[in-house]
N, C-alpha and C positions, 0 to 999 in steps of 0.2 A: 451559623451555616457558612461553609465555605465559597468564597468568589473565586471567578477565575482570575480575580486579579491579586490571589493567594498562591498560583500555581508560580510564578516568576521566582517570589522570596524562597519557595518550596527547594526551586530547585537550585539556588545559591548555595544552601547547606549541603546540598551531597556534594561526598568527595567526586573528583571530576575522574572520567578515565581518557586517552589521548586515541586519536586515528590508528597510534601506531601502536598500541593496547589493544586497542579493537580487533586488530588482525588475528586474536587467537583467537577469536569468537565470532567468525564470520558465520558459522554455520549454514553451507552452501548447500546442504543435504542436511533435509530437516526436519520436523514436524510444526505447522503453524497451528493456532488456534486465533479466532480473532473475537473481538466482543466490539461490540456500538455504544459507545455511549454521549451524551453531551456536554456542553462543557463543567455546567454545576459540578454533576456526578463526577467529571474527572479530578477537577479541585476537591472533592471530597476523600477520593481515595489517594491524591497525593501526601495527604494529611500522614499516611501512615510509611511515604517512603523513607525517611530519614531511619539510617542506621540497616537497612534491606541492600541500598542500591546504588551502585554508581551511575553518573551521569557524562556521556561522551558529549566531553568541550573541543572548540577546534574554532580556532582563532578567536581564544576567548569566547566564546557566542557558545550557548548550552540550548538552543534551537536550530534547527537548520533549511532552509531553503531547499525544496526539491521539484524538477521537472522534468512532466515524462512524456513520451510521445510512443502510443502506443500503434501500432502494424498491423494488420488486417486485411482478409481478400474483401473484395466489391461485397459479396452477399455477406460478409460479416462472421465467416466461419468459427474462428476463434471464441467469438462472442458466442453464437449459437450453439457450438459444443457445452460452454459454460453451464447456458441457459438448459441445454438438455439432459445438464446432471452425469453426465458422462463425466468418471473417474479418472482418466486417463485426459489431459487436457495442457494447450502449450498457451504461451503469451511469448510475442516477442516484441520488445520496446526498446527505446535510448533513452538513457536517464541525465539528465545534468544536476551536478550538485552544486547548488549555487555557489555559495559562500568557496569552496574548493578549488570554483573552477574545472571540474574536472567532469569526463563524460565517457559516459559505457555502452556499449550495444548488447543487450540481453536476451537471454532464452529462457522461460522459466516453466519449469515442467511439472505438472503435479499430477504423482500416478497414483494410481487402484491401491495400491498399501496408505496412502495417505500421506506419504512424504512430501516436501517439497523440494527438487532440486535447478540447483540455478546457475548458467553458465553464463560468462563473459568477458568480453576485451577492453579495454579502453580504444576511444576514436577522439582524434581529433574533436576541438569545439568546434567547430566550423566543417563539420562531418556532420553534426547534431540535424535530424528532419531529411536523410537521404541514407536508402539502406542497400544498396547494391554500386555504388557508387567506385569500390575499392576489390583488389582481388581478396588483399588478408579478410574483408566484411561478406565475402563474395563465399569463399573455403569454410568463413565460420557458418554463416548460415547453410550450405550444404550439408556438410556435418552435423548441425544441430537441431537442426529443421527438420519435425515429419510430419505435421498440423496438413503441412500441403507443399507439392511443388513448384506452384504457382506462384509469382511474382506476388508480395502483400505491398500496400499501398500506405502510406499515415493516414489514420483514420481520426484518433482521440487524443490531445493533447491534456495535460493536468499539471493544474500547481498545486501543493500545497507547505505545512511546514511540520519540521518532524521532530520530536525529543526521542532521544534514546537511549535507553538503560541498560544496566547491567545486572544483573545479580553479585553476588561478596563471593558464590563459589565459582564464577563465569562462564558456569555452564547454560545462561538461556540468557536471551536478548529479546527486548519487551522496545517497540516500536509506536508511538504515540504521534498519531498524523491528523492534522486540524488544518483548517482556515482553507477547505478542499475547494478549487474549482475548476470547470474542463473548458474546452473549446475544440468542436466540433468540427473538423476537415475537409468534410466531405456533406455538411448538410450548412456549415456554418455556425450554426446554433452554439449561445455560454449558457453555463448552466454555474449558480456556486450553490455550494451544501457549508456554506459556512452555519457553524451549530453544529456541526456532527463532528464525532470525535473515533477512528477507527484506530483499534488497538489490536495487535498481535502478537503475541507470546511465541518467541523463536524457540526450541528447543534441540538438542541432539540427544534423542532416546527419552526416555519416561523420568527423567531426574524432578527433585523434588521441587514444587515453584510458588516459591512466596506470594508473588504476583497473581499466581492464579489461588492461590490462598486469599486473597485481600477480595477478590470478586466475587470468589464464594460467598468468605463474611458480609459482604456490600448485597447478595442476594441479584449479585448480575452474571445473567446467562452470556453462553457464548453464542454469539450470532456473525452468520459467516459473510459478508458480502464485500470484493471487490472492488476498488477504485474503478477500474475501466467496465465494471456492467454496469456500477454505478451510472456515468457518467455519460455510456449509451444510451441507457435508460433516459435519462435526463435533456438528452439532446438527439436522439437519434430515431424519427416516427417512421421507421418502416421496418425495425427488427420485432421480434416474438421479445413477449413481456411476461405468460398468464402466469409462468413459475414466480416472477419476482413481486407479485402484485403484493402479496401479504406482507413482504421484509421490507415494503416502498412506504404502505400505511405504517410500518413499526417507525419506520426513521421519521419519517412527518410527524408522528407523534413523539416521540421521543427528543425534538429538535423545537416542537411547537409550531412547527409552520409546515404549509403543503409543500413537498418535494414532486411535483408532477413528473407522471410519464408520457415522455412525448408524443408516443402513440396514442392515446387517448384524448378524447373530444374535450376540449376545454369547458 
């Protein structure tokens, strides 16, 4: 049976692809799909990437550091539209890429067809946790912003680390994020979901996808759930929960251990 401490030598063998490779396959208008899984399951299904997929290296490291700080009015709208299954739906975050150095202010929009489309700038490091701060920060969000008019506030912050793949024809990017944890802004509260393993299969259009081949074979569904409701969920007792309650007992089960919601009585 495969360890996770099989997943490292895994990914030594794939051919590497570079930052500046990546650029053809940003895929900023897209379709996602995501699946959950743990870390066993993931070392099991890495078993079969060799000769499928490239893996993006960057400063030698074939993992990568990521943080993100997500934007929200006081009542949590952004979240609550989520929560209410409303099609049409924004996030607006700053992501730092650790190892890069480097950091963006983002808009990520995902509408009623199912697309996902994603705008952004780079900002200064030291811009990083402050979103009105700048006129260019100021024009972008005007522009790209219709969640609300309303000043949002930092609400949820998250770390976690990410591998990322390629496909041989570069038409989809496959996004592997572990060792998840948040920190709460506005309540205080950490929460870590270390043991979960969220996967997303990037696509442009219906092209054919190996990756979503190997899950099938594996007999793993796709299951859809967010780092930042995650992460409210887990730290935040005064938002609505009752839609997430069944995909909270799948991830506790699925991880082996309770992931509690903070709204609920201990």
């Amino acid at each position: 049976m495969a360890s996770p401490s099989d997943l490292t030598d895994i990914l030594q063998t794939l051919p590497s692809i570079s930052l500046e490779e990546m650029s053809a396959v940003k895929l900023m208008n897209r379709t996602d799909t995501k699946y959950l899984l743990n870390e066993q399951m993931l070392a099991g299904l890495a078993q079969q990437w060799p000769g499928l997929f490239y893996v993006q290296e960057n400063l030698y490291l074939r993992t990568a550091g990521y943080k993100t700080l997500y934007f929200d009015t006081p009542d949590a709208l952004t979240y609550t539209i989520h929560h209410n299954q409303q099609l049409h739906r924004q996030k607006v975050r700053e992501r730092i890429y650790v190892e890069s150095n480097l950091c963006f202010l983002e808009v990520k929009n995902k509408v009623n067809t199912g697309r996902t489309k994603k705008k952004r700038i780079a900002i200064p490091m030291e811009e990083f946790g402050s979103l009105y701060d700048t006129a260019a920060k100021r024009d972008f969000l005007r522009e790209k912003v219709w969640v609300t008019r309303d000043e949002l506030q930092p609400r949820l912050q998250n770390a976690f680390r990410r591998i990322t793949l390629v496909n041989r024809q570069r038409t989809e990017r496959i996004t592997i994020d572990s060792g998840i944890s948040f920190h709460n802004l506005l309540t205080g509260r950490d929460a870590d979901a270390s043991g979960l393993v969220i996967i997303e299969v990037k696509q442009d259009g219906n092209c054919p996808s190996d990756f979503k081949r190997l899950l099938r074979e594996a007999r793993i569904q796709s299951h859809g759930l967010s780092k930042y409701c995650l992460g409210m969920l887990l730290t935040d007792d005064r938002i609505k929960y009752n839609r997430f309650k069944p995909k909270m007992r799948f991830v506790s089960d699925l991880i082996g251990r309770e992931l509690a919601i903070a709204a609920l009585p201990s």
